[in-house]
GUVEX-864612 format. One line per field, with one value per residue (C-alpha): residue in one letter; x, y, z. Coordinates in steps of 0.25 Angstrom, whole numbers, plus 5000, padded with zeros to 4 digits. Example, Ala and Ser with C-alpha at 12.3 -4.5 7.8 and 13.67 -1.06 7.14 Angstrom:
// residues 2
tilum: (a;s)
c1: (5049;5055)
c2: (4982;4996)
c3: (5031;5029)
END
This chain:
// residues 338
tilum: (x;x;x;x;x;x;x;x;x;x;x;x;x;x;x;x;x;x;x;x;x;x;x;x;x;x;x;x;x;x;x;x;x;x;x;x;x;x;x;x;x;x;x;x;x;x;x;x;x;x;x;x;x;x;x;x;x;x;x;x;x;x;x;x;x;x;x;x;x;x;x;x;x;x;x;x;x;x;x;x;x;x;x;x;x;x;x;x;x;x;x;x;x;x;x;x;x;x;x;x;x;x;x;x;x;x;x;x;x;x;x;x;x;x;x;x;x;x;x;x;x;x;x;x;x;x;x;x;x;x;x;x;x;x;x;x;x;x;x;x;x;x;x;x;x;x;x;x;x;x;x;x;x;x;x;x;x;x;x;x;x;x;x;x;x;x;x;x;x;x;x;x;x;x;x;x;x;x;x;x;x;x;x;x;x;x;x;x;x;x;x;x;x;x;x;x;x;x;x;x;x;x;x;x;x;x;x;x;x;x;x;x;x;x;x;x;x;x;x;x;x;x;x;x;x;x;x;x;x;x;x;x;x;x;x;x;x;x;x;x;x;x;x;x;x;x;x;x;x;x;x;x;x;x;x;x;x;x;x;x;x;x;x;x;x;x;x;x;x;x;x;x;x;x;x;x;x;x;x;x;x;x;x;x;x;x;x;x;x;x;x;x;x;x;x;x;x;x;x;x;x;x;x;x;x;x;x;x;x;x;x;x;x;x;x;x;x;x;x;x;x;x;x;x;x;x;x;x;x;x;x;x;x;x;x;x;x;x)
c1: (5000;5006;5001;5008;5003;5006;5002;4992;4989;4984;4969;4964;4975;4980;4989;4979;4988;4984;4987;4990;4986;4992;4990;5000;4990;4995;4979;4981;4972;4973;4967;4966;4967;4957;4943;4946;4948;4951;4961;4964;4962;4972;4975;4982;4977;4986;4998;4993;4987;4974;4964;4949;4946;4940;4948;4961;4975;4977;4969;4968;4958;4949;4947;4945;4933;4928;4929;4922;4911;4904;4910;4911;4920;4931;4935;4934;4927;4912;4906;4901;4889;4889;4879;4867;4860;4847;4848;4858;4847;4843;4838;4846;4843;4830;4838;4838;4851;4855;4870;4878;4872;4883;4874;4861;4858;4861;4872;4882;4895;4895;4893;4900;4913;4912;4923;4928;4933;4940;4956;4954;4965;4973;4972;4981;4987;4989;4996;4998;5001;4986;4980;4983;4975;4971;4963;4955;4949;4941;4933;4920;4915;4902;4893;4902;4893;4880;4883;4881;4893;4909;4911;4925;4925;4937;4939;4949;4955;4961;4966;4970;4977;4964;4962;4951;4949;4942;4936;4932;4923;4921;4916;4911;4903;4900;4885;4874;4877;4877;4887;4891;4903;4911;4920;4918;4927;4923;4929;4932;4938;4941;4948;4960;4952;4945;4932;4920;4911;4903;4908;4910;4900;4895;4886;4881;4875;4864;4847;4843;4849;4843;4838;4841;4834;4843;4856;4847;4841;4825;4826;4822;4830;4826;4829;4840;4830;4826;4835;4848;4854;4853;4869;4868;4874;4885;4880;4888;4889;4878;4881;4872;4873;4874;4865;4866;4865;4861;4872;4865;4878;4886;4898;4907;4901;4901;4892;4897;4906;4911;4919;4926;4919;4929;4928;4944;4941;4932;4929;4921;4913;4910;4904;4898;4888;4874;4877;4884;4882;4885;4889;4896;4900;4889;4892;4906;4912;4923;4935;4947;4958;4969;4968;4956;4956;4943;4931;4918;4904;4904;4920;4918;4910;4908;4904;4901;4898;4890;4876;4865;4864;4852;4852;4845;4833;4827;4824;4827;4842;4852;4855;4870;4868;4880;4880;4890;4889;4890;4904;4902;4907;4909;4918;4920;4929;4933;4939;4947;4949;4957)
c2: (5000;5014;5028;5040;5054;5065;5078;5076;5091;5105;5108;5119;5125;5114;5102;5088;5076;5062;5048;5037;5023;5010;4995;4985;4980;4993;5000;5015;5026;5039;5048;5063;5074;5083;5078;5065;5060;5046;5050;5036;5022;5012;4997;4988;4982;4972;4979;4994;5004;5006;5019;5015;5028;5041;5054;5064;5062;5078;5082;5096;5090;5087;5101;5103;5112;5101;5090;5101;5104;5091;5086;5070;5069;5060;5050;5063;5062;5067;5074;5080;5072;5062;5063;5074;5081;5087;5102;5101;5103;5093;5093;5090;5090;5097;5108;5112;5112;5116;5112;5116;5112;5107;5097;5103;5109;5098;5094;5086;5077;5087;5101;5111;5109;5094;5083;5079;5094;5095;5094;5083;5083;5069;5066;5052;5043;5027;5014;5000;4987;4989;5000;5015;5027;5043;5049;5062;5073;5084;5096;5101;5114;5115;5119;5117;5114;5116;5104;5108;5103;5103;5088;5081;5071;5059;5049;5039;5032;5017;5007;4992;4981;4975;4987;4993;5007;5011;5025;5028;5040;5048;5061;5069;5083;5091;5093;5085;5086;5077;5067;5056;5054;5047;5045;5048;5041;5036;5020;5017;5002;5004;5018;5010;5006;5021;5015;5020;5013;5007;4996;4993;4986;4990;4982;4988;4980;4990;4986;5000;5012;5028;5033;5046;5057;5069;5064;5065;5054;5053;5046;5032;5019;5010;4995;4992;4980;4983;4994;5001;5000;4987;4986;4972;4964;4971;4980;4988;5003;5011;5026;5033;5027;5036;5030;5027;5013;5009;5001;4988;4979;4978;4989;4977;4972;4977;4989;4990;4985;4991;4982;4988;4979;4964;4967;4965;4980;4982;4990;4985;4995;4993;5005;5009;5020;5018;5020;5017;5028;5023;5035;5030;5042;5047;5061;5061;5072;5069;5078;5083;5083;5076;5066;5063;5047;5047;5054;5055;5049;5036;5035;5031;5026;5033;5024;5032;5026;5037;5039;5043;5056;5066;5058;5070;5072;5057;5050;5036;5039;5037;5050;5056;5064;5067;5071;5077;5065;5056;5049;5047;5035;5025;5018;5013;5004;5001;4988;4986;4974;4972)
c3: (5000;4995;4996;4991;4990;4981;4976;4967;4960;4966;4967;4972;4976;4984;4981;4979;4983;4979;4985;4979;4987;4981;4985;4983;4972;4965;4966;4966;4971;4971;4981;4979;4991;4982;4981;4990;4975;4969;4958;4955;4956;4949;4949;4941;4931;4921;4926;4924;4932;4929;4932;4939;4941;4936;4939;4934;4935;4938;4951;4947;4936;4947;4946;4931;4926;4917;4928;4938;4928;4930;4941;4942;4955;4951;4965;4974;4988;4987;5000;5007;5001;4990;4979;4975;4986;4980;4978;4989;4999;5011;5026;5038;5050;5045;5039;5025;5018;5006;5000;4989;4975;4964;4954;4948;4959;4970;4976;4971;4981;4989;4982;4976;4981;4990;4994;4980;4980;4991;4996;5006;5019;5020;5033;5033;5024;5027;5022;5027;5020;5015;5014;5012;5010;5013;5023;5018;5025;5023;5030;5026;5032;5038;5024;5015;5004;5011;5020;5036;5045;5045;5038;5039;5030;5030;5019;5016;5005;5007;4998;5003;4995;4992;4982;4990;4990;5003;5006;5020;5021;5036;5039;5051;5053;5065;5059;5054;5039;5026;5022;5012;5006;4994;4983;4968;4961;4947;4943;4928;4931;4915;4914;4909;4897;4896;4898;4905;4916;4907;4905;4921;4928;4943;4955;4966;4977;4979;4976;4978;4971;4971;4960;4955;4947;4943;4950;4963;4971;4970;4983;4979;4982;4973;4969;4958;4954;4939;4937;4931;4945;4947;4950;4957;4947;4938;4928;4918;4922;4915;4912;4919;4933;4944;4956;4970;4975;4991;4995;4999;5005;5017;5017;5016;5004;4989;4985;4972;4961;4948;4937;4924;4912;4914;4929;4929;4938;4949;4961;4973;4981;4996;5003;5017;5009;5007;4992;4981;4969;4955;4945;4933;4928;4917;4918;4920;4908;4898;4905;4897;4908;4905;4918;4919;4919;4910;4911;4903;4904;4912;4915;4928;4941;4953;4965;4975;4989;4997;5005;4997;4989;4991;5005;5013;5005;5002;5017;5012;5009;5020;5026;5024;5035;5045;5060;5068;5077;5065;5055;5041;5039;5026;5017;5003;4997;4984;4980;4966;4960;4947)
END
């Protein structure tokens, strides 16, 4: 186990660095102080490294105009609230709040300005003979965004020597306030054949999922049985998934799976969130920058683990609320094989 830092770039002003973890079976990730972000996710395949996901080689590109105007959040860290809050309006604690809006008039991972664009603090680094990883912090003033409470958020990267990738999410606040964190990197298990993801097939143990209307949740949890979302079994990626399945097994059991089109590739998903959220990618733009990996409609699939969107304003959704009194707490882990 291996892990080296380096200094990535400058954004905003201030120096980005980037850590590299290594296994001892030669899986590399790379992990961004800006944005939280998975740069990169190699393993070797037939004696080369090979690429399974969606991102830039320059980190100042993470900032680009044309990456910015329709903003697809390449691996960064979403928060302080995953998904689409209607109109960015909800009740707590029998108040009437109102956040920032950055999507059609809702808001959107976050708002304006959330996690994914933020310098986050390393706050310790580790390595033994079987794991290493990154400890990341960051402070989020009291209404920041509209949210109510100061928010200290704590998420950690760890990679073991059986290629799992494990993000542990925590976070506290010294208000009643909203949370629901994750990660948004996009997989393309064929990025070294410049395919896109339609070709991979996905499983999600799930039989209810939420529909949607406009990018929002009607409310409704309805059966897979009969439908499109019916991801029991493998089914090829269709281009306009982007739903929100309730995660149905034990944490210590599969939610999901995703497989490039031989299956020689595949990442297992095992999560402690409610949900897993399938997006594959259908309205990623075509970007010119010279290091992006690959962009374009359907280059990759995010698979977001989190609570539910829009939770507040439907009754049958878990809540994402946090008290002062309270730990977020939850973890996902990603397991290669190749």
């Amino acid at each position: 186990m291996n892990i080296k830092k380096s200094i990535a770039g400058k954004v905003k002003n201030k120096e980005v660095e980037v850590f590299l973890l290594e296994n001892d079976n030669q899986m590399q990730v790379k992990i961004l102080t800006f944005g939280g972000i998975i740069q990169s996710i190699k393993i070797p395949v037939n004696g080369k490294m090979t690429e399974c996901v969606l991102g830039f080689d320059k980190v100042e590109d993470y900032l680009s105009e044309e990456y910015r105007e329709d903003y697809p959040y390449f691996g960064a860290l979403i928060g302080r609230h995953a998904g689409r809050i209607c109109k960015g309006k909800f009740v707590l604690e029998n108040k009437d709040l109102q956040l920032s809006v950055n999507n059609n008039g809702n808001q959107l991972h976050g708002g304006v300005e959330g996690f994914d664009s933020k310098h986050w603090n390393v706050k310790d680094t580790f390595s033994d003979e079987n794991k290493c990883g990154i400890v990341l912090t960051l402070h989020s003033p009291d209404g920041e965004e509209g949210f109510p409470g100061n928010l200290d958020a704590e998420v950690t990267y760890t990679l073991n020597n059986k290629n799992e990738l494990t993000i542990d999410y925590k976070a506290k606040t010294d208000k009643t306030t909203i949370c629901n964190l994750t990660n948004h990197t996009y997989f393309n298990l064929g990025l070294n054949k410049g395919e896109t993801v339609l070709n991979h097939r996905a499983k999600v143990n799930s039989d209810k999922y939420v529909p949607i209307v406009d990018c929002i949740p009607t409310g409704e949890i309805l059966d897979v049985e009969g439908t499109d979302f019916d991801l029991r079994e493998f089914k090829t990626v269709f281009e306009n998934l982007d739903n929100s399945f309730v995660r149905k097994v034990k944490e210590s059991e599969v939610a999901a799976e995703l497989q490039n089109e031989d299956g020689s590739i595949a990442v297992q998903v095992k999560t402690t969130h409610p949900v897993v959220h399938l997006y594959a990618g259908y309205y990623i733009l075509p970007f010119k920058n010279e290091s992006v990996k690959m962009s374009g409609k359907n280059a990759g699939i995010a698979i977001e683990t989190q609570g539910f969107a829009d939770s507040l304003n439907h009754n049958n959704f878990e809540p994402t609320t946090l008290k002062a009194d309270e730990e977020y707490k939850h973890s996902t882990q990603f397991k290669f094989s190749f």
